[in-house]
N, C-alpha and C positions, 0 to 999 in steps of 0.2 A: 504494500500500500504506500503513495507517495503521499507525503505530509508535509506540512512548511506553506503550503498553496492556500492563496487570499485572492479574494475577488480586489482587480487592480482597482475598481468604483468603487465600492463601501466597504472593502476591507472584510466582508464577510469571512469564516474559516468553516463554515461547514457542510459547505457545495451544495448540490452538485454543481461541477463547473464545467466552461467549456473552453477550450482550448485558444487562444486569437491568436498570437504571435510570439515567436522566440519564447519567453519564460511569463508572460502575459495570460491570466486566466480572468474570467468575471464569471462571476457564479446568475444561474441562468435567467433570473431576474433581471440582473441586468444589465443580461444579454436580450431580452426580451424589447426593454425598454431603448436600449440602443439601437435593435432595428428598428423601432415603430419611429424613433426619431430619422435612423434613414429612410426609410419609406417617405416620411411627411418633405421630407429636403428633397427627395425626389421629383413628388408631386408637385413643388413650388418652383422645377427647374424645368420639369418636361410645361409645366403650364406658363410659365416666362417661355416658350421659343413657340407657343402656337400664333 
């Protein structure tokens, strides 16, 4: 079991987590909340170019 692992956003310690980059976890709250913000930056980009 690997231990030491904190969510890089609120620091959580007791997962589940999900992997992002290099040594970078967020536990999946939010991870949740991360993408519903890309999503919404999304929608605000694709609707700037119609």
């Amino acid at each position: 079991m690997i231990t030491g692992i904190e969510c890089w956003d609120c620091g959580d310690t007791d997962g589940p987590f999900v992997h992002v980059w290099r040594h970078t976890y967020l536990c999946e709250r939010c991870q949740a909340e991360a993408l519903a913000i890309l999503d919404g930056l999304k929608d605000l980009n694709d609707g700037g170019r119609k």
